[in-house]
C-alpha positions as CSV (number, residue, x, y, z in Angstrom):
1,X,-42.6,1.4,104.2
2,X,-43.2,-1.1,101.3
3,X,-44.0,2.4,99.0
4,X,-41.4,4.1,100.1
5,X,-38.9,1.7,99.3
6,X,-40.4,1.3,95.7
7,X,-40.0,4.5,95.5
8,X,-36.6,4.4,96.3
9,X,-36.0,1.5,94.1
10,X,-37.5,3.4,91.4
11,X,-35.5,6.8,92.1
12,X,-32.4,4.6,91.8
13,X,-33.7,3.0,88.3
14,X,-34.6,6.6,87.1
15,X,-30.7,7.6,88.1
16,X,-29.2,4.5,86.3
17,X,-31.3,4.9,83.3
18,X,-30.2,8.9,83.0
19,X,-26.4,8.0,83.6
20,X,-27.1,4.9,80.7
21,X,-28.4,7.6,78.3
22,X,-25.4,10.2,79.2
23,X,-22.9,7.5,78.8
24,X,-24.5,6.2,74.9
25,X,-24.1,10.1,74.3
26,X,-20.6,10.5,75.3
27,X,-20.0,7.1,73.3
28,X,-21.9,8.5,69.9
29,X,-19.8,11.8,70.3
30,X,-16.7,9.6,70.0
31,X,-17.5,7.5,67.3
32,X,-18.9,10.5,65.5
33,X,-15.7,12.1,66.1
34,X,-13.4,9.3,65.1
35,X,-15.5,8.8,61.8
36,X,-15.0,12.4,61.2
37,X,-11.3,11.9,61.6
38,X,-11.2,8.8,59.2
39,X,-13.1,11.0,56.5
40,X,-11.0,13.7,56.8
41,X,-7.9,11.9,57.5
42,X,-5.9,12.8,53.8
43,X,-6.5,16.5,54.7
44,X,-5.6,16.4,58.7
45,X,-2.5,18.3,60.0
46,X,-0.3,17.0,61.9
47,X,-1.1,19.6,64.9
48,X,-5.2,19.0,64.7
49,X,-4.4,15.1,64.9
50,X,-2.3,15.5,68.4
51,X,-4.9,18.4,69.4
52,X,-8.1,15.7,68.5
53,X,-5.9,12.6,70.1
54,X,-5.3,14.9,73.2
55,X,-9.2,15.8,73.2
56,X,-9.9,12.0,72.7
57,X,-8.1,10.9,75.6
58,X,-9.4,13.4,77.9
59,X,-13.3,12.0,76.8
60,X,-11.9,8.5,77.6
61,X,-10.9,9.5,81.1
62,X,-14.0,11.1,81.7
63,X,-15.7,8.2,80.1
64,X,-13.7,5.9,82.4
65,X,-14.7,7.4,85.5
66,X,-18.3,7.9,84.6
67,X,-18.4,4.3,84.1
68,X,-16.6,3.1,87.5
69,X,-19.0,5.7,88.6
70,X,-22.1,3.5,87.0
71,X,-20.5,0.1,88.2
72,X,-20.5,1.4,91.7
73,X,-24.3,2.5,91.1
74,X,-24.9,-0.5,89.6
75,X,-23.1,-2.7,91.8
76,X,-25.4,-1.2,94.6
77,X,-28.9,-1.5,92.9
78,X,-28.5,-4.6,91.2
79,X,-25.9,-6.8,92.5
80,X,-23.0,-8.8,90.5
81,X,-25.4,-9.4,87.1
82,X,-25.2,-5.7,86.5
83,X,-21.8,-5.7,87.0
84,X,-21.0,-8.0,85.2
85,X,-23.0,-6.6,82.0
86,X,-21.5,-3.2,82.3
87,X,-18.0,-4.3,82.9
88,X,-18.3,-6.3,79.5
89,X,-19.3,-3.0,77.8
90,X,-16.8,-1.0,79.5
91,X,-14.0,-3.7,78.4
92,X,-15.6,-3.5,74.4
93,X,-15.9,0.4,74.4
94,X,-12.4,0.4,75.6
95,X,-11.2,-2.1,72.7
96,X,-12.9,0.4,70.5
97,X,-11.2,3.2,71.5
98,X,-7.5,1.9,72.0
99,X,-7.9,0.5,68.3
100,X,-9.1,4.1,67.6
101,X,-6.0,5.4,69.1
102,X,-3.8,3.0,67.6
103,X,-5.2,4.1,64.3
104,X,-4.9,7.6,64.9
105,X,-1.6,7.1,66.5
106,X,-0.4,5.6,63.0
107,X,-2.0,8.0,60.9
108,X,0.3,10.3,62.9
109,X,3.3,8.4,62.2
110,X,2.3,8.1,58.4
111,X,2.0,12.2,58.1
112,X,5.0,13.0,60.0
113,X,7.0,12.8,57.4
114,X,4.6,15.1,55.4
115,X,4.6,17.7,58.4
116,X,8.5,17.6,58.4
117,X,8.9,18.4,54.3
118,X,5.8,21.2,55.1
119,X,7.9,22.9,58.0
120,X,10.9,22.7,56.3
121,X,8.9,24.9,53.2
122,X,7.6,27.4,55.9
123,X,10.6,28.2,57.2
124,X,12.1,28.1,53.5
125,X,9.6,30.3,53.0
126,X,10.2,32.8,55.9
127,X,13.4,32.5,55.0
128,X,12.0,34.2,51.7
129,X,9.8,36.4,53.0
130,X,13.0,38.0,55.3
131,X,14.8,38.1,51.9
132,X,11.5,40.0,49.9
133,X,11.2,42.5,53.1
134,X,14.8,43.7,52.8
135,X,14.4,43.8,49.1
136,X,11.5,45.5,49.3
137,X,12.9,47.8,52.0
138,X,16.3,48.5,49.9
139,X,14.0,49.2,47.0
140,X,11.5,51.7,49.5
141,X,14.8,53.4,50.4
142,X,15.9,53.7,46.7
143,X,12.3,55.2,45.7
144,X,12.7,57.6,48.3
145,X,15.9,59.0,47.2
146,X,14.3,58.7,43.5
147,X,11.3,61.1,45.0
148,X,13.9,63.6,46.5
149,X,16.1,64.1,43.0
150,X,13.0,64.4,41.1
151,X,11.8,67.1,43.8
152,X,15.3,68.9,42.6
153,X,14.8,71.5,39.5
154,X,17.6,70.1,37.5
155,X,16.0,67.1,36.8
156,X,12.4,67.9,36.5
157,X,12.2,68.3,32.5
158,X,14.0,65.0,32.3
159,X,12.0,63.0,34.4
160,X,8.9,64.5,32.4
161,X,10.6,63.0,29.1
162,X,11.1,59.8,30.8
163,X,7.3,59.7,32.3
164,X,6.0,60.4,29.3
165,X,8.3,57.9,27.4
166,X,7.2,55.0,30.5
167,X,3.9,56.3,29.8
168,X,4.1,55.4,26.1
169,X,6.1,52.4,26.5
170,X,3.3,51.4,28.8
171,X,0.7,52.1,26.7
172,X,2.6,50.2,23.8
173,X,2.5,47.8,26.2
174,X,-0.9,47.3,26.6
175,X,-1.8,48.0,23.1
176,X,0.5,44.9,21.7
177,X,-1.0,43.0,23.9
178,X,-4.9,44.0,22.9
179,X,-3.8,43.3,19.5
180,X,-2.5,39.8,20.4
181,X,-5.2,38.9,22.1
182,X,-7.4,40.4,18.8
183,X,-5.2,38.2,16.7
184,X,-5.4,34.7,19.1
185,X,-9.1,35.6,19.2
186,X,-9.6,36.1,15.2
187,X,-7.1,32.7,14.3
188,X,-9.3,30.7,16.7
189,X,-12.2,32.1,14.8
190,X,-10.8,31.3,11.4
191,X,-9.4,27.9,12.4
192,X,-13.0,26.9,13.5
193,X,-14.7,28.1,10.1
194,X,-11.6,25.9,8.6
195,X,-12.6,23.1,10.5
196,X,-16.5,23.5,10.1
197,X,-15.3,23.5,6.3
198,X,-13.2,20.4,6.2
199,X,-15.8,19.0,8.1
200,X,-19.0,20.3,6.1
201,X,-21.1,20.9,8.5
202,X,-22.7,23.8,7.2
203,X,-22.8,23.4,3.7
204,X,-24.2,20.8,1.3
205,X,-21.3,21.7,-1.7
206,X,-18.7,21.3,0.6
207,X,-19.3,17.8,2.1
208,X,-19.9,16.6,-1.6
209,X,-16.5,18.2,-2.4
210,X,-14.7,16.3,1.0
211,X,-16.5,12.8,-0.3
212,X,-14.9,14.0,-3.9
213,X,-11.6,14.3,-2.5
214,X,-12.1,11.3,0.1
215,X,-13.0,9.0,-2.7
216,X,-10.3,10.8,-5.2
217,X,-7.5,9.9,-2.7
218,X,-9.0,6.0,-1.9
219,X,-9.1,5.8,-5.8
220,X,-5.2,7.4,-6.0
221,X,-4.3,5.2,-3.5
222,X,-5.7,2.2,-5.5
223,X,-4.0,3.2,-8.6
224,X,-0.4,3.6,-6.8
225,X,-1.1,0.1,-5.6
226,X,-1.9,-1.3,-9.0
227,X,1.0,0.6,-10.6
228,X,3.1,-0.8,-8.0
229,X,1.8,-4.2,-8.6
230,X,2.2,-3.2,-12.6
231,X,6.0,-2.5,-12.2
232,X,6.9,-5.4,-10.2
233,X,4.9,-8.1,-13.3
234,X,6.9,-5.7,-16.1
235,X,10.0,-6.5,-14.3
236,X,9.0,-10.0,-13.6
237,X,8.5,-10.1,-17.9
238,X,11.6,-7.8,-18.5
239,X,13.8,-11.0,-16.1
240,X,11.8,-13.7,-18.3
241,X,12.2,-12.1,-21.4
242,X,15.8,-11.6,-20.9
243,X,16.0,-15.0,-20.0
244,X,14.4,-15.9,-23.6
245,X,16.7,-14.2,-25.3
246,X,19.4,-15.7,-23.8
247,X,18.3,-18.7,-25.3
248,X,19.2,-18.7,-29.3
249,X,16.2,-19.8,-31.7
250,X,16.2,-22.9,-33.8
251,X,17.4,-20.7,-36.8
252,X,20.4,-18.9,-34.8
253,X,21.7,-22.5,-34.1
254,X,21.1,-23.2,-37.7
255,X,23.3,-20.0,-38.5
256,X,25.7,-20.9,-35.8
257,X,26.1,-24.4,-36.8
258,X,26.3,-23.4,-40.4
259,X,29.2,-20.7,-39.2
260,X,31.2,-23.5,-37.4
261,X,31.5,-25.8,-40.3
262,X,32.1,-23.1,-42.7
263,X,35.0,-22.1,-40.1
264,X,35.9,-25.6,-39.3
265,X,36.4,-26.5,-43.0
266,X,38.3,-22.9,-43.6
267,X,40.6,-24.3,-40.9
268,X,41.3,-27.3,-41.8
269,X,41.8,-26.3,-45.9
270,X,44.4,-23.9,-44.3
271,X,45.4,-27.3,-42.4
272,X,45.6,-29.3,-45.6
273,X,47.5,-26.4,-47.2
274,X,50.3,-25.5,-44.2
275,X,51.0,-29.4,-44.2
276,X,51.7,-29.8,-47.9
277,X,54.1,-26.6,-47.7
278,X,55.8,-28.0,-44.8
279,X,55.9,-31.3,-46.7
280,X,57.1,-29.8,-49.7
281,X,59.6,-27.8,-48.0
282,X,61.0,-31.0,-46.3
283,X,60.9,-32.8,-49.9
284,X,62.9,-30.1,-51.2
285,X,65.4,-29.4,-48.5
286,X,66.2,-33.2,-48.5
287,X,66.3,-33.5,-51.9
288,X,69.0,-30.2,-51.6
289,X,70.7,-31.9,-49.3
290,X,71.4,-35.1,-51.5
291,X,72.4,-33.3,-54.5
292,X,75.2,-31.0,-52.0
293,X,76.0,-34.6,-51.4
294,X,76.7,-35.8,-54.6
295,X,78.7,-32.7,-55.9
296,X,80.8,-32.9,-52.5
297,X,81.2,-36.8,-53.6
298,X,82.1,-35.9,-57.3
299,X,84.4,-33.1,-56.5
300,X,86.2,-35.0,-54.3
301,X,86.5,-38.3,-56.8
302,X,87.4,-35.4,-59.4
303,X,90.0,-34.7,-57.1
304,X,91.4,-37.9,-55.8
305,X,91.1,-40.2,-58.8
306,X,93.8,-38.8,-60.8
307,X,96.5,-39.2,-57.5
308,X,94.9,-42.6,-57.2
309,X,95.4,-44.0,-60.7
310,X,99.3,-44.0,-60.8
311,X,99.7,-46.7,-58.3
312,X,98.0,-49.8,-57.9
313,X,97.6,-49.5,-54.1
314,X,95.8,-46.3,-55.2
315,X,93.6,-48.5,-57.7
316,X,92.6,-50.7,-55.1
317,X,92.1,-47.4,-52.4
318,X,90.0,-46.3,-54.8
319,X,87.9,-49.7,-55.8
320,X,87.3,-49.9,-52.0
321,X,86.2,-46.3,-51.6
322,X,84.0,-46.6,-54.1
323,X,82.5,-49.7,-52.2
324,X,81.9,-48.0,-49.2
325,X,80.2,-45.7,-51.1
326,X,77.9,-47.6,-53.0
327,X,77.0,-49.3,-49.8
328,X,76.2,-46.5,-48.1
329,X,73.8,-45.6,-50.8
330,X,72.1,-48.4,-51.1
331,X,71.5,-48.2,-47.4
332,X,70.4,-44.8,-47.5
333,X,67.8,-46.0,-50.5
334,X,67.0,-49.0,-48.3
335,X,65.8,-46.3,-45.7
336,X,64.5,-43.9,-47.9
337,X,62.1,-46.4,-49.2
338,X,61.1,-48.1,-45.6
339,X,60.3,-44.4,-44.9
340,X,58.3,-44.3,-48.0
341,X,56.7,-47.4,-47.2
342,X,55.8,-46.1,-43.6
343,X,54.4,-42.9,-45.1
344,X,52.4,-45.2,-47.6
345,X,50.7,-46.8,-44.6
346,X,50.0,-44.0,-42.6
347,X,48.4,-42.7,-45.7
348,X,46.5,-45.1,-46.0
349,X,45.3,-45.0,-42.3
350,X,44.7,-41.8,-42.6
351,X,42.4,-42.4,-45.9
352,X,40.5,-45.0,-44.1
353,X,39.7,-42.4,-41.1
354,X,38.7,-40.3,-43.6
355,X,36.4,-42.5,-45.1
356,X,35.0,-43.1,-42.3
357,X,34.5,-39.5,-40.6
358,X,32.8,-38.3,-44.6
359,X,30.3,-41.2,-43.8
360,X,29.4,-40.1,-40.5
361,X,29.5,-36.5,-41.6
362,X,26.8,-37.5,-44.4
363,X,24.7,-40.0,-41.8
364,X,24.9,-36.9,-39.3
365,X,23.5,-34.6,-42.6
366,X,21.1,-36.7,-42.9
367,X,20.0,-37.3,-39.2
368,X,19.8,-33.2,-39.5
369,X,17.8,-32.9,-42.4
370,X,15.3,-35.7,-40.7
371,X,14.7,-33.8,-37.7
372,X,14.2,-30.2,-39.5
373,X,11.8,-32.4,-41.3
374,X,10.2,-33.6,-38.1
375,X,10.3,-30.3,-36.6
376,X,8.0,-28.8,-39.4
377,X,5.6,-31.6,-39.8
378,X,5.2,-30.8,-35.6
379,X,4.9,-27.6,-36.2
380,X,2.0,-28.1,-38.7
381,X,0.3,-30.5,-36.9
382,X,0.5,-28.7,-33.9
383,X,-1.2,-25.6,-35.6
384,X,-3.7,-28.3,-36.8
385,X,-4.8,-29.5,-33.5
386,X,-5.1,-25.6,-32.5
387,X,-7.0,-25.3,-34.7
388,X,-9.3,-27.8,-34.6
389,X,-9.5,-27.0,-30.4
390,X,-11.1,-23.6,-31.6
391,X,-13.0,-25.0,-33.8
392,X,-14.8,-27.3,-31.2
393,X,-14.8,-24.5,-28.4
394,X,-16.4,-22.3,-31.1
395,X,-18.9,-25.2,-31.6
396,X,-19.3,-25.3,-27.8
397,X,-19.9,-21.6,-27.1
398,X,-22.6,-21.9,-30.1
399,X,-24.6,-25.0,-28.2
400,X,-26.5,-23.1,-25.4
401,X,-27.7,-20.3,-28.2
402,X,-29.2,-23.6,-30.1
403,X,-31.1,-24.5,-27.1
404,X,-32.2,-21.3,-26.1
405,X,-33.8,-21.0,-29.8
């Protein structure tokens, strides 16, 4: 009895390990398949992802019940332990597989749109594909009717001409585009001997002629910088030197000063001279004026003394006319020689400013003449002390040849 229930015990092991092994299978399939999904998930249709969902949830269900199947096996070999165990494997496999889901279900969702837009182009291109058929059909139809006028005898020496004119065309055709072909085929071939050239791979005389012309046009290029460089100092001199020459020279001011006083003295003997002319003219016209005066006075005593003289009143008319005259002549004398008097003093202001300005004109000639004098003894000591600095960097240039004897 005590065999025969180990051996029972052991048939029920045996059945438990073989429904074990089934169910790690069934759970490998699954994971092989969902990894194979993943991999292949970018190129997945949308009608293989419901058809491999719908296939997965069928292997869950079956899954499912081969496990309540195992609990209830287990439960009656080995108790609650078992249970337990298998339960707790059931519950992760099943985490597994609704994350799984949940994946797949999402990478549906994420392609949908992608299945919509692909539809959409099949049935555009149906839609084409109706439109190419009746094309081609109207263009069957028109061939046929072609095929029964060319079966006709009026057309027959026609549609020769034309076959043989498609024919040539054709052959035109095919010809131009040989000789394209020829021609792409013999520029690529000389545009590869060019480049082998420019390059020099193939020949010593040619890559001495590129490093010719690479280091003519880096020597070019240097001499358009220096000429560059050249312009901009000759127009930096031409600015200075313009700037020189702006500036007049110690003999140009000599020349210009000598100029002014020659023009300022011109001036002021034409001064000297318009002033006596106008003085003389003044002279003379009052002096003109006096004598018209004394004629109108001696005409009119010439005419008045003789009425005068036969009466006494007249006599006495007469003295006092000859009073007032007198008077007024003595005043006009008394003026004339204030004026002269005034004139006499201005003159001899004027003398005394002269004086004066002929002694600073000589002190000023002289103050000239003292710094030309300056100027050349500066000039020739400057020319000394030139050339005594040559002289001693002469001497100092000779020095190492001394001590090298």
């Amino acid at each position: 009895a005590t065999g025969a229930k180990k051996g029972g015990s052991k048939g029920k092991k045996t059945n438990a390990d073989k429904t074990a092994a089934e169910d790690e299978k069934r759970q490998e399939e699954l994971r092989k398949q969902m990894d194979e999904v993943e991999s292949s998930s970018a190129a997945v249709s949308a009608s293989g992802v419901g058809a491999l969902i719908l296939n997965n949830e069928d292997q869950i269900k079956e899954a499912i019940k081969d496990y309540e199947e195992s609990s209830k096996a287990t439960e009656n070999i080995g108790g609650g332990g078992g249970k337990r165990g298998l339960t707790q494997q059931f519950m992760r496999i099943e985490a597994a597989l609704e994350k799984k889901l949940a994946q797949l279900k999402q990478h549906v969702q994420s392609i949908k749109g992608d299945y919509t837009a692909a539809k959409e182009a099949l049935l555009n291109a149906k839609v084409a594909k109706t439109e190419q058929i009746e094309k081609k059909g109207k263009i069957v139809e028109r061939l046929q009717e072609l095929d029964v006028k060319e079966k006709s005898v009026e057309n027959t020496q026609l549609l020769a001409q034309l076959k043989s004119l498609v024919a040539l065309n054709e052959m035109l055709k095919r010809q131009e585009g040989g000789f394209k072909e020829r021609c792409i085929a013999h520029r690529k071939e000389l545009e590869e001997k060019l480049k082998q050239l420019k390059s020099g791979e193939n020949d010593d005389q040619t890559r001495r002629m590129l490093e010719i012309e690479r280091l003519y046009d880096s020597d070019l290029s240097k001499y358009n910088k220096l000429r560059g460089l050249l312009a901009k100092k000759n127009l930096q001199i031409a600015r200075v030197t313009r700037s020189i020459d702006s500036i007049p020279t110690r003999a140009e001011l000599l020349q210009y000063q000598r100029r002014f006083v020659e023009l300022y003295e011109l001036v002021s003997s034409k001064l000297v001279e318009t002033r006596k002319y106008f003085e003389l003219y003044n002279m003379l016209e009052e002096k003109h004026r006096y004598m018209v005066n004394e004629v109108e006075l001696l005409n009119s005593i010439s005419k008045s003394v003789p009425k005068l003289m036969g009466s006494a009143t007249g006599q006495a008319d007469l003295g006092k006319n000859f009073s007032s005259i007198i008077q007024g002549m003595r005043t006009s004398e008394d003026q004339v020689v204030k004026r002269c008097e005034l004139e006499k003093g201005k003159c001899g202001v004027l003398s005394d400013k002269h004086k004066k300005m002929l002694m600073k004109q000589r002190k000023y000639f002289q103050a000239v003449k003292e710094f030309q004098e300056e100027c050349h003894k500066n000039e020739r000591l400057q020319a000394a002390v030139d050339a005594h600095e040559d002289e001693t960097d002469n001497e100092g240039e000779g020095v190492p040849e001394d001590d090298a004897e």
